[in-house]
C-alpha positions in Angstrom: 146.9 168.7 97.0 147.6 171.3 100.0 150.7 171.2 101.8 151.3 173.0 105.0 154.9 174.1 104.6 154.5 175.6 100.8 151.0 176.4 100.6 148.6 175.5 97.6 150.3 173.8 94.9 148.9 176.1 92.2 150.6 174.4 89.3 149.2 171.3 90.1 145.5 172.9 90.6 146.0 174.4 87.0 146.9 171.2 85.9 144.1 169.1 86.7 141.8 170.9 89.2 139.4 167.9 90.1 142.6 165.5 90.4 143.9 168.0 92.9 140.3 168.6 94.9 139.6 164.7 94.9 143.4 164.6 96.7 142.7 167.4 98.7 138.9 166.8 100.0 140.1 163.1 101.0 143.2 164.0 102.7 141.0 166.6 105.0 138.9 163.9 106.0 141.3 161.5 106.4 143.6 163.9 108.8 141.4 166.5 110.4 140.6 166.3 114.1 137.1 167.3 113.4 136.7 164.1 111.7 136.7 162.7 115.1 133.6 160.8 117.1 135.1 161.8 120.8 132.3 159.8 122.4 133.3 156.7 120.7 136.9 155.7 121.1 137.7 159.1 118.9 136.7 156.8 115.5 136.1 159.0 112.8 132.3 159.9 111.5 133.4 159.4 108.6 135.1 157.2 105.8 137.3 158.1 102.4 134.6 159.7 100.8 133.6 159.7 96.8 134.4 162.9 94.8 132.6 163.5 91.7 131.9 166.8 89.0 129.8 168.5 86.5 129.6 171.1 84.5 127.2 173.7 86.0 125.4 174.7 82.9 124.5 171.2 82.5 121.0 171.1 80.9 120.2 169.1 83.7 120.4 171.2 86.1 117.9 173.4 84.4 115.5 170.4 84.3 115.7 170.6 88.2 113.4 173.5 88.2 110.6 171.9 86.7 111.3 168.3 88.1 111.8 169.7 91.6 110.4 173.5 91.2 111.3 176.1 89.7 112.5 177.8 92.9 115.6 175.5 93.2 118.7 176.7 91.7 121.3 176.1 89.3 124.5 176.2 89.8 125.0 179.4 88.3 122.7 181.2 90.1 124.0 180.0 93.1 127.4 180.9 92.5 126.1 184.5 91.0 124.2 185.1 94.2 127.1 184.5 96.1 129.4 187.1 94.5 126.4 189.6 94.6 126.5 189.1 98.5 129.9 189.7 98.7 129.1 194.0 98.8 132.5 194.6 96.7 132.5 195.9 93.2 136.8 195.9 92.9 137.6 192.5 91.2 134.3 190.8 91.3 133.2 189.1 88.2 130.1 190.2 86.0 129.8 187.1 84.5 131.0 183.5 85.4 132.6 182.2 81.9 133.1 178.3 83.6 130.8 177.0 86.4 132.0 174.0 88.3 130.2 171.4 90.8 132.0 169.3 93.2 130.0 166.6 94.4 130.9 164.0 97.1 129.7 161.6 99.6 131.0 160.9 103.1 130.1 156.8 103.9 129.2 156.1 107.7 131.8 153.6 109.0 131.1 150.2 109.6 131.0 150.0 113.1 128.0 153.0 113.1 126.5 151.4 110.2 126.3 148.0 112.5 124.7 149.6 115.2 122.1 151.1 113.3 121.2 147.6 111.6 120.8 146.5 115.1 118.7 148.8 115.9 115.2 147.7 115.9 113.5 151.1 116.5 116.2 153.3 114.5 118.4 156.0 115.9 121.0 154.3 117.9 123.0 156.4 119.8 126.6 155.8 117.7 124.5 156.5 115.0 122.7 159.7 116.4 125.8 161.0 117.5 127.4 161.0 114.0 124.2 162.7 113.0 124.5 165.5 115.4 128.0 165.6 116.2 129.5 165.1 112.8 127.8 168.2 111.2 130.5 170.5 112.8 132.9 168.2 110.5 130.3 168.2 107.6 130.2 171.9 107.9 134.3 172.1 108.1 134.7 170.3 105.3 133.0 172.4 102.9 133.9 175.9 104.4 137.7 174.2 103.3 137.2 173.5 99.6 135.4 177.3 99.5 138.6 178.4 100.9 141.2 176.5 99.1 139.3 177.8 95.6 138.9 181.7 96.8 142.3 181.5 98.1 143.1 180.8 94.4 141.2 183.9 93.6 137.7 182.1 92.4 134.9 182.1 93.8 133.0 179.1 95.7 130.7 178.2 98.3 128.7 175.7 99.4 124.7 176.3 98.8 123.4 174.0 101.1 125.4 175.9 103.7 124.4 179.7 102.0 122.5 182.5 103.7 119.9 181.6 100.7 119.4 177.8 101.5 115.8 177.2 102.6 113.1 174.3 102.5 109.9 174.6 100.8 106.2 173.1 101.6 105.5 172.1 98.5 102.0 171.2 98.8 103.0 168.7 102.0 106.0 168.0 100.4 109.5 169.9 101.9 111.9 170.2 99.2 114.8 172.4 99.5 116.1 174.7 96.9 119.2 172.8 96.8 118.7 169.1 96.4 121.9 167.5 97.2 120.7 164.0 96.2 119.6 165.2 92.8 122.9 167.2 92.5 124.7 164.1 93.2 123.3 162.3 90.4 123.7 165.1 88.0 127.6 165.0 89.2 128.0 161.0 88.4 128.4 160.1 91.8 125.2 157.6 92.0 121.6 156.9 91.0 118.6 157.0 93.2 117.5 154.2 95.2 113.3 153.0 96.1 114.2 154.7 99.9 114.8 158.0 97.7 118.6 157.9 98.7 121.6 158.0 96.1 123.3 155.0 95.9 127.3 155.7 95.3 129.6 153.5 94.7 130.5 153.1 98.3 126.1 152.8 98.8 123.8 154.5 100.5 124.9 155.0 103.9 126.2 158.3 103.3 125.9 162.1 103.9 126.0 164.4 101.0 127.7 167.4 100.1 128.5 169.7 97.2 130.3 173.0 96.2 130.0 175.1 93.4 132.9 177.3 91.6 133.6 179.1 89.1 136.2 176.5 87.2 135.7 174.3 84.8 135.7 170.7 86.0 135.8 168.1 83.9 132.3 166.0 84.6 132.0 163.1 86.2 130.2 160.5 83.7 126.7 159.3 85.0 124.2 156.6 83.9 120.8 158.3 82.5 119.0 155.6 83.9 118.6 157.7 87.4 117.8 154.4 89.2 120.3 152.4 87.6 122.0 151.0 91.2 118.8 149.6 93.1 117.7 145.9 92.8 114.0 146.7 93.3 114.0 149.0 90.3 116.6 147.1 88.4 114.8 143.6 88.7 112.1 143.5 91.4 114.0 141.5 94.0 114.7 143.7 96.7 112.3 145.6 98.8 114.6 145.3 101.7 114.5 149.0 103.0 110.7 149.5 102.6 110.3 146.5 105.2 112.5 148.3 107.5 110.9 151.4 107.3 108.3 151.8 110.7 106.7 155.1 109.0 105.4 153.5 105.7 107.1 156.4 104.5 108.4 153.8 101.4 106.2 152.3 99.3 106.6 150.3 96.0 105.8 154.0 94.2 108.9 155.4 96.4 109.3 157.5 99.0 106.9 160.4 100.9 108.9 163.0 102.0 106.3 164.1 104.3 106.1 160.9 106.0 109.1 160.3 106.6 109.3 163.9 108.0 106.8 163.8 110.3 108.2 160.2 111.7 111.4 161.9 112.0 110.3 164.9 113.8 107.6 163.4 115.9 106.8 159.6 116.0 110.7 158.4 115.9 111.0 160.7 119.0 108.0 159.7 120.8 108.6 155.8 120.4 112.1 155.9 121.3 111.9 157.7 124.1 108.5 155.3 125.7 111.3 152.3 124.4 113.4 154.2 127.3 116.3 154.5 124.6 116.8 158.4 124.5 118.9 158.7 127.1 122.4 158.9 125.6 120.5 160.7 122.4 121.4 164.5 121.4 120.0 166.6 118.8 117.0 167.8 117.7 115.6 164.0 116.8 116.5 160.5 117.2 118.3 160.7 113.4 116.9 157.2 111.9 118.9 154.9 109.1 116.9 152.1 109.4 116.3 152.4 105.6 120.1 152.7 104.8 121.2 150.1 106.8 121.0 146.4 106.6 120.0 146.4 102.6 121.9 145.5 99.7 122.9 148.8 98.9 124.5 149.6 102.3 127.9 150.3 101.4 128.4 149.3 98.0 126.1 149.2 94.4 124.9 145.7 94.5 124.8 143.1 92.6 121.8 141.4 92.5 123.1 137.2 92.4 125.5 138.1 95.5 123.4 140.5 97.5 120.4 137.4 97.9 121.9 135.9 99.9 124.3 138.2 101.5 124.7 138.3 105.6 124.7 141.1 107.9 
């Protein structure tokens, strides 16, 4: 919990650390200005977001590097590359006795969400502009629980945000050496869905984030069935997001990175713009969530009687 006329409440932080950063990471969103889509009536990008943790020598973690490769890091390493880059020797830790991860998802508000599930080409512009314009926030947000933890006199960061964060071809594959989806499930805050997104409890319509500190965090629980949340791998009876999918980037096997790359990158830009729909776009690309929108898994874990017959 922060408060701006007495500072960090230490104590409390001592107390229960992830009780005070789930407080503290959803009153920043909840209250920053950044948190702000100007272009749109000033709504927000994004929602209360989901805060979850693990232990950063979870064995899983390890597992990454042959599941993923063995170029992505743990926790650990992260966090001990970070220190090393600091270039002081005075106070600076030779070994990390607790490594912590903070996890959490930031869910896409309705009103984005709805124009992207009218969007028969993907990439509205509500939608791209959150994209685009919401990564200043994205960015705020974790600079801010870095802070409030070194502030304390650990040490944090964010690796998806380090010096060190880069993506890999992996044989036509890009996979980055810190995969915030697979870091999310390790955390407890979802399980994977067929479009290769992690379904949280508030579904899949979300951006991702994590930091990494050296505290001990009480983890998160998580299902060990990694797919656990999505109907078509659950009971067959939803293949909703690889019919919306114009790459065939998501088949019944799951989904190709590389496909949906390259739509991304090239043929998302190319048919929106002969559809004569780039005009209020920014960015680098279009941003498509045709496959997080309109399905079950939207903005909640579904349930597979209700979402049959559910309306959007």
């Amino acid at each position: 919990m922060t408060h701006h006329n007495t500072g960090l409440d230490v104590k409390q932080f001592a107390a229960d650390p992830c009780q005070f950063l789930d407080h503290a990471i959803k009153e920043y969103v909840a209250v920053s200005p950044l948190n702000c889509l100007t272009t749109y009536n000033n709504a927000p990008f994004f929602d209360e977001p989901v805060v979850a943790f693990a232990d950063g020598d979870d064995a899983l973690f390890q597992d990454f590097k042959t599941i993923i490769g063995d170029f992505h890091f743990t926790p650990r390493e992260a966090l001990e590359m970070h220190v090393r880059a600091k270039g002081w020797k005075l106070g600076v830790k030779n070994h990390m006795e607790n490594v912590g991860v903070i996890s959490y998802a930031l869910p896409i508000p309705y009103e984005t969400r709805l124009s992207e599930r009218r969007t028969p080409y993907g990439g509205s512009p509500r939608y791209n502009h959150t994209r685009w314009r919401g990564e200043t926030f994205f960015r705020s947000l974790s600079h801010y629980i870095s802070s409030i933890l070194e502030a304390m006199g650990y040490h944090a960061l964010a690796p998806s945000h380090a010096r060190f964060f880069e993506r890999k071809d992996m044989s036509g594959v890009w996979m980055a050496n810190w995969q915030e989806r697979h870091v999310a499930y390790a955390a407890g805050l979802g399980t994977f869905g067929l479009n290769g997104l992690m379904i949280t409890p508030k579904g899949c319509a979300v951006y991702l984030g994590s930091v990494v500190c050296d505290v001990a965090l009480t983890p998160t629980s998580r299902d060990e069935n990694r797919m656990a949340h999505c109907l078509f791998y659950r009971d067959g009876s939803c293949r909703r997001c690889l019919e919306r999918c114009l790459s065939g980037a998501i088949s019944e096997q799951g989904r190709s990175n590389l496909k949906c790359r390259e739509h991304s990158t090239k043929g998302h830009h190319e048919l929106v713009r002969k559809m004569g729909k780039d005009k209020n776009l920014i960015g680098r690309a279009p941003a498509c969530g045709l496959c997080s929108t309109k399905v079950p898994c939207e903005d909640r874990i579904p349930d597979s009687a209700r979402s049959k017959n559910r309306n959007y």
